[in-house]
N, C-alpha and C positions, 0 to 999 in steps of 0.2 A: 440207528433209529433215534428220535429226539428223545429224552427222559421227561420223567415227569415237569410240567410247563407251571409256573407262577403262574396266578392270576391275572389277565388279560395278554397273557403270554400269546404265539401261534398255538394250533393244536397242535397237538401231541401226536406223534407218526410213528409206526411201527411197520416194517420190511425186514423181513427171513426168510431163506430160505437153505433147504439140505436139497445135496444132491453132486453133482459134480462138478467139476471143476479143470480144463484142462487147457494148459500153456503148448505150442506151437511154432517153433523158431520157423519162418519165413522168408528169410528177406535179414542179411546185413549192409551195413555202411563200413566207411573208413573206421568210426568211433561210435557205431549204434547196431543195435538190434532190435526189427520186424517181429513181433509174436503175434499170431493169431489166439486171441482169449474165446471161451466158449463155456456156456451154464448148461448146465442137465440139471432140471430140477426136480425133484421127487415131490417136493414140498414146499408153496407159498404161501404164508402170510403177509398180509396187507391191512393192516388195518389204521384206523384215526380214532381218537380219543375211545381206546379201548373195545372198538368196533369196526369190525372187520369191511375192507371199500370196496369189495370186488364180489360183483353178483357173475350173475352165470355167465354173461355178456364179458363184460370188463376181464372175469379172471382169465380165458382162452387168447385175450389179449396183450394181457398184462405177459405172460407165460411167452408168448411169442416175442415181446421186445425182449423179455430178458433175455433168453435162449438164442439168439439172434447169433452170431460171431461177431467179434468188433476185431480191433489191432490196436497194437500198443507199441508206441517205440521207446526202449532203454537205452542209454548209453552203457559203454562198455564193461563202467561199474555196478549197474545194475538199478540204476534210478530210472524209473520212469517218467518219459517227458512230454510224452503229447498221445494220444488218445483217436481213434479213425471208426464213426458209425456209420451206418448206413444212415440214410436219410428219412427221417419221417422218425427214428423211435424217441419212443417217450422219456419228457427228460426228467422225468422221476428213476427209469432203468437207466438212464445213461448214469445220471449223479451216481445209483446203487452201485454198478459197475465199476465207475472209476475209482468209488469206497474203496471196493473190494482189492481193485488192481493196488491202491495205495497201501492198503492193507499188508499184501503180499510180498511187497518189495524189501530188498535185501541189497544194501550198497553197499561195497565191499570198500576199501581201503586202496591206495596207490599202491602202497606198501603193506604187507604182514606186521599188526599191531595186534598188540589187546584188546586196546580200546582206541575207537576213536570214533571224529562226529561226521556226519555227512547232513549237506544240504538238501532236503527233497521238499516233492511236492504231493497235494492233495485236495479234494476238492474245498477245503477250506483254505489254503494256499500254500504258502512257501514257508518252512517249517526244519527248525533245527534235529536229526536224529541222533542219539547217542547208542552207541552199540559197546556191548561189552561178551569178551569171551569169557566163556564156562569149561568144561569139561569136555573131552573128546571135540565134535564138533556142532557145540550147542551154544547160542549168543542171546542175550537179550538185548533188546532194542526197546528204548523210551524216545518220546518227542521233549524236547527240552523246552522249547519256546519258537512261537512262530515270529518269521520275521515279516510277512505280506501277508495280506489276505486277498481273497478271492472277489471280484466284482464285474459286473456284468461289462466293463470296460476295462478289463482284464485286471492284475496283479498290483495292488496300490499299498503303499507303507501301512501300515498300521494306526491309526487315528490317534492322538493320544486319548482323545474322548472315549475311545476304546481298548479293552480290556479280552485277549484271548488267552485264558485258563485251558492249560490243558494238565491230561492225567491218563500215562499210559504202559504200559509192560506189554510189551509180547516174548514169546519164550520160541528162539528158529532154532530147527536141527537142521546143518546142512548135510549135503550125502556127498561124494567122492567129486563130483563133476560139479559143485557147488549151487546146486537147486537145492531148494528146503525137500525134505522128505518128510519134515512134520510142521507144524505151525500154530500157535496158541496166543492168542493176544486178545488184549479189552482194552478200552480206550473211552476219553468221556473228553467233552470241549464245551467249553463255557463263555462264548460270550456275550458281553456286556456292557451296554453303554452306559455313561456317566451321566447323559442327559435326561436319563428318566425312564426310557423303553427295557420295556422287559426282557432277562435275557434268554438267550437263544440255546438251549442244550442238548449238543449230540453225544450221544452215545453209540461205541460199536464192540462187538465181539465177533471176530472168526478162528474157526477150527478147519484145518486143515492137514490128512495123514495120505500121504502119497499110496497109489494102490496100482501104480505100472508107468512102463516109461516103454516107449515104442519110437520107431522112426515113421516117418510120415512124408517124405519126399513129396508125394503129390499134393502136398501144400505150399511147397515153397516157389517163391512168387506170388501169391496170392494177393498180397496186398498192392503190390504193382497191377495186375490184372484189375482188379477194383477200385483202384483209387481216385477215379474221376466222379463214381458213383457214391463214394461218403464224404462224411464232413468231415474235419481235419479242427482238432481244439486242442491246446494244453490240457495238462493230467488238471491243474489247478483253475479248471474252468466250473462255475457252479452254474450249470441251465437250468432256468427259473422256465416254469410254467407261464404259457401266454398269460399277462393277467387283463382282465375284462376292462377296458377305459373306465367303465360304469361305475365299476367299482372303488375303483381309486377315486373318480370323482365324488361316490359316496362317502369317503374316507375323508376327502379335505372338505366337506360340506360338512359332514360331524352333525348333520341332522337340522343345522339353522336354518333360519326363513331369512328371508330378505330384509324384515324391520328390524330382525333382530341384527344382521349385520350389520343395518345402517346404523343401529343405536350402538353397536361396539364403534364404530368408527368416529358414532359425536363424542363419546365417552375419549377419544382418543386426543382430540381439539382443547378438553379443557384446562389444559394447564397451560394453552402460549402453544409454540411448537410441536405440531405431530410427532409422535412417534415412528420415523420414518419403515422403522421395519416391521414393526406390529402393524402399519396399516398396508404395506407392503403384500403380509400374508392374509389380510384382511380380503384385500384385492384379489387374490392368487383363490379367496373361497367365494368370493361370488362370482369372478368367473368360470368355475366347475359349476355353481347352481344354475348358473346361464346357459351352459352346455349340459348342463342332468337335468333340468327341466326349463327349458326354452320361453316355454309361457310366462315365465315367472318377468322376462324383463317388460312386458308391458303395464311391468306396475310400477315402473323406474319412475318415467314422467310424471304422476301425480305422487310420486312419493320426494319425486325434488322441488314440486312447488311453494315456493317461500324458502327452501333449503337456501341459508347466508353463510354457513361453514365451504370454504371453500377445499379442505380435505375429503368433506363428506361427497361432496357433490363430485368433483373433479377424480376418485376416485373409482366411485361408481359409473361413469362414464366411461373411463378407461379400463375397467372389468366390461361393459360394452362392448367394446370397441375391441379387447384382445377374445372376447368368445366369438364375433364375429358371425354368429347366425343369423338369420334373414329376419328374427323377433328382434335379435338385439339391435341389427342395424333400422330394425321400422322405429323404437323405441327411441335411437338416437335421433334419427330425420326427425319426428315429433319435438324431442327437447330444443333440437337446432331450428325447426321453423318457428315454434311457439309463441308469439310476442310476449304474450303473461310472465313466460319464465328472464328472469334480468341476466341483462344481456352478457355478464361475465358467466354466466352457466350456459349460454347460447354458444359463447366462443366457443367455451373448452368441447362442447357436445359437437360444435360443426368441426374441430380440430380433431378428435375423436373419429367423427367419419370419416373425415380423410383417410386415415389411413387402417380401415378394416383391411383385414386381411382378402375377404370375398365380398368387393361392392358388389352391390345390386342396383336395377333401373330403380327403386323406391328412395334408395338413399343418391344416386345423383342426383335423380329430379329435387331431391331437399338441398344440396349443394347449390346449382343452378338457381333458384331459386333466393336463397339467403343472399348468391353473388349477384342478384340485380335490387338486393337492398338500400334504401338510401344510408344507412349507416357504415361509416368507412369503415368500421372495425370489424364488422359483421361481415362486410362487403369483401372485406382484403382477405380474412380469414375462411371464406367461403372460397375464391377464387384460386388461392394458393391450396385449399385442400382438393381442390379440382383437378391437380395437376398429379398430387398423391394418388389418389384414387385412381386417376387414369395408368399410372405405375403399375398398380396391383392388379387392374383390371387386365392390363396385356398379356398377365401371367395366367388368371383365373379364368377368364372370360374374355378372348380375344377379340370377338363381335362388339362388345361391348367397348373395348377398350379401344379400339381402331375408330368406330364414333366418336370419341370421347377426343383421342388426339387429333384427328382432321377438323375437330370444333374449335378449339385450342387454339391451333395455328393460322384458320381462319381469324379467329377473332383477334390475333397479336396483333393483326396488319389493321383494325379495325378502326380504334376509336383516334379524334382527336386530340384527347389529352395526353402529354408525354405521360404522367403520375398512371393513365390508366394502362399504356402500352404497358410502361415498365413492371406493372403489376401480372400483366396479362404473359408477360418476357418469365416473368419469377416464376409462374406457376408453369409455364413449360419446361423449365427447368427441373421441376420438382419430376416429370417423368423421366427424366435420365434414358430417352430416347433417341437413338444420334440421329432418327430421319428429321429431328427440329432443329438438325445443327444451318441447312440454309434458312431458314427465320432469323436465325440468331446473327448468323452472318449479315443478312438484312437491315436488321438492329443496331450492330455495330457500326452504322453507315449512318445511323439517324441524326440529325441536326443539334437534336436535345441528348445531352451530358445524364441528362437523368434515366434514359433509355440505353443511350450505351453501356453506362454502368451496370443495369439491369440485366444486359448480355452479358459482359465479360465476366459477370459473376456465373451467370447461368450456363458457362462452358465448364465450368469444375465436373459436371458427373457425366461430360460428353466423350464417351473415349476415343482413341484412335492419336495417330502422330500428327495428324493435319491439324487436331486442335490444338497440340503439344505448342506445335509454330503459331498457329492465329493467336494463342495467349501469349505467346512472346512478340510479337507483333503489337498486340494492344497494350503489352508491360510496357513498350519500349516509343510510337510510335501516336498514341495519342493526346491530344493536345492536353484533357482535362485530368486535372492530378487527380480526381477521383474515381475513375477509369482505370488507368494504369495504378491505382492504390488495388481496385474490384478486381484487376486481372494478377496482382501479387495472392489475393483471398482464393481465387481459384485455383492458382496452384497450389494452394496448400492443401488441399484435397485430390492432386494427381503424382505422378511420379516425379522426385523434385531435380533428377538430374538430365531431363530434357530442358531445364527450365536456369539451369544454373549457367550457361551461357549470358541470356539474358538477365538477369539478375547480378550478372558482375557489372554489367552496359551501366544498370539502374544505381550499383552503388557508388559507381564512381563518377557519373555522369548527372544523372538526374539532378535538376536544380532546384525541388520542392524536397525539403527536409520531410515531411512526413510521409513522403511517398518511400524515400530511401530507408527510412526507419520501418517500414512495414517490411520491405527485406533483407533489413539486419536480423527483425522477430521471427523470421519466418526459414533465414537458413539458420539462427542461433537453435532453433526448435528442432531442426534436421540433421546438429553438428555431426553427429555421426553414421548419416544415413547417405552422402555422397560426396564423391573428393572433391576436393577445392574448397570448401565450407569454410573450415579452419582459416583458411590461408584468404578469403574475402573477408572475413570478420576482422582479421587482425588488421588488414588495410585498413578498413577503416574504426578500427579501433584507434589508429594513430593518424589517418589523414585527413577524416571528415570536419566539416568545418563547422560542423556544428556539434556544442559540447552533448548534448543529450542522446544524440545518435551515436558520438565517441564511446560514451559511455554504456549505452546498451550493447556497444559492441562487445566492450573489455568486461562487461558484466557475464556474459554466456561464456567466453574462454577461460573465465577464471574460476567459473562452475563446474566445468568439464573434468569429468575424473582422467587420472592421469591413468596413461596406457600401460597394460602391464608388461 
């Protein structure tokens, strides 16, 4: 049970119960043993903050998870390791159970000793025990210090921010065959974090006096029989109670409004430099307010009019854009078409929509829209987030998003201007679609330097081996060093040992010094991610003939930690 809780501590929980108690050899291994656990309870108490949780309803329930059978596998000395329910029980009875199961356990020694320590587990985690012998055959056992604790991603070190107190005696009599035949122990655990949260205190006692020992043959196998039917956890597993999103969003929202965010976040601007992490979690609470109450962002737009802090503004947007509700993306489209609002708060709001997690037809038509504006900045950042958007839409909204790409592609082949292709090139890119890999191929054919370039970069998130080869083809093969510079930038975002063939071609061949220099930077960045790396750097670390590319070469080898 927890003990009494400090102020603003969780509440305080109480579970007992009398009744029985019986162990069930099932099932061994090479180095373990199957027991079937089972409660007969005479008597439950359930209560929270000194008041009892279980009505008429709840207790016939409660009484049934516990009462349930589970299994429990020991290894051979007698530590409990992993834990088998049925599916569905409550993970308030499962944690009590595995208490109890941790409670009970008795690890014996390799060896006949006095005293000595064993490693076990519990549902607060992994945990040193000391045992000591007494008279005839009677031991106590204390917990010495935990070394893990328990998390919902299993067994993690011990924080040092964190502080687990413990405090414990129990008193085993073993009998001839080495089970307990009596059992007496209390125990209490205290943790505690350094950063301020209140700590956490359990307390347990069990009593246990053996009252028959029987054979039971028609159990054994049991847990084999059943084992596709339960769940399967470490003893040192703590299941947490579903908790409510609501909830927790209520918890990082802490009860503020919106102005009042805002005004933490100008408050955050006045000294030069934001506070990156305080506006960080700034961020992290209006967008719970955006998703615990949706209406609130349609008050964004007139609460950023004349806003010139760009932390304020650009933050708020970006809490938008990651709650991604159908208000916050209508809120966005408004910031992004708006003229009134200046136009660096336009960008970041159409850069914003781009990438919602679930467009909607309200926030592309705002996209579409901003990209037939005359303003280039407006213009370019609209079009490129077109390309976003269309990404996210193939996953959310497939209907949507297959419109979205056959508009796209259409329009690459479209305008006159190279500057507009290329633009039109970049934002297909941004879908990471390989059916735009013939467009791009198209592309790469085109007359103007400025549109090829625009493809060879836009193959980076194309996959497959075909484009592996087309970007060594363009490293290697086209006329404009800016091209072959765009298709070194693409492989740096794919697998770099399809690409280190060509890339040897470029450093020893290529006759434009900064083309060659982009993949000294690009396999020095990869030295140890595929072979031959080393051994091209060094070339031209001593052969290039030019002193600046020699020198970034011998820069990265001389960086390299040596092998052990």
């Amino acid at each position: 049970m927890l003990g009494k809780q400090p102020p603003g501590a969780p509440p305080s929980v109480r579970l007992g119960i009398t009744g029985e108690l019986s162990f069930a050899v099932v099932g061994t291994g090479r180095d373990t043993v199957d027991l079937q656990v089972h409660v007969l309870a005479r008597r439950l108490e359930f209560e929270s903050e000194g008041k009892s949780s279980l009505d008429e309803r709840s207790r016939p329930q409660m009484l049934e998870h516990l009462q349930t059978p589970f299994f429990v596998t020991l290894n051979m000395q007698g530590a409990a390791l992993s834990t088998y329910f049925e599916i569905g029980i409550n993970p308030v009875a499962q944690n009590f159970l595995r208490s109890l199961v941790a409670a009970t356990q008795f690890v014996m020694p390799d060896a006949r000793q006095d005293a000595w320590e064993a490693q076990e587990l519990d549902v607060t985690g992994q945990y040193v025990a000391r045992y000591s012998g007494m008279q005839g055959a009677s031991y106590v056992k204390s917990k010495a210090r935990y070394l893990r604790v328990a998390s919902p991603g299993g067994l993690r070190p011990v924080d040092p921010s964190v502080s687990v107190a413990t405090q414990s005696r129990t008193l085993i009599v073993l009998g001839k065959e080495f089970w307990p035949t009596s059992l007496e122990g209390h125990e209490r655990v205290e943790i505690d974090s350094k950063e301020g949260a209140p700590p956490i205190i359990g307390e347990g006692e069990v009593s246990l006096s053996r009252i028959a020992v029987r054979h039971a043959p028609a159990l054994i196998g049991t847990l084999e029989a059943r084992r596709k039917y339960l769940g399967h956890t470490s003893l040192a597993t703590a299941v947490f109670v579903p908790v409510d999103p609501r909830d927790e969003l209520r918890r990082q929202v802490a009860g503020a409004t919106l102005g009042e965010l805002a005004t933490t976040l100008r408050g955050l601007s006045k000294n030069g430099t934001p506070d990156g992490e305080r506006t960080a979690q700034v961020m992290g609470r209006l967008k719970a307010l955006f998703l615990l109450e949706p209406g609130t962002a349609a008050s964004v737009p007139g609460l950023l009019s004349g806003e010139k802090d760009r932390n304020t503004y650009s933050t708020m947007l970006g809490a938008l854009s990651a709650a991604s509700t159908p208000e916050a993306v209508r809120a966005l489209s408004q910031v992004a078409s708006d003229v009134s609002h200046a136009t660096v708060v336009r960008v970041d709001a159409i850069a914003a929509l781009g990438v919602v997690e679930n467009p909607t037809q309200e926030g592309v038509a705002a996209l579409r829209g901003v990209a037939a504006s005359p303003d280039a900045e407006l213009r370019g950042t609209a079009t490129l987030a077109l390309g976003n958007a269309t990404r996210n839409a193939l996953r959310g909204d497939p209907a949507l998003g297959e419109g979205m790409l056959a508009e796209l592609m259409r329009s690459a082949t479209g305008p006159s201007s190279p500057e507009a292709r290329a633009l039109l090139i970049r934002s297909l890119a941004n879908t990471a679609d390989a059916r735009v890999l013939p467009t791009l191929q198209q592309a790469l054919q085109d007359p103007s330097p400025v549109v090829r370039e625009a493809a060879a970069e836009a193959l980076r998130l194309i996959p497959g081996p075909d484009v592996d080869r087309l970007v060594s083809r363009v490293m290697l093969e086209d006329l404009a060093p800016e091209v072959r510079r765009a298709a070194i930038f693409a492989s740096s975002f794919r697998a770099l040992a399809p690409q280190i063939p060509a890339l040897a071609q470029v450093i020893r061949h290529d006759t434009v010094e900064a083309v060659r220099i982009e993949a000294v930077r690009l396999l020095g960045a990869n030295l140890r991610q595929a072979p031959g790396v080393a051994e091209l750097l060094a070339w031209a670390g001593q052969n290039d003939p030019n002193s600046d590319v020699r020198h970034t070469a011998q820069a990265f080898l001389s960086a390299r930690p040596p092998v052990q």
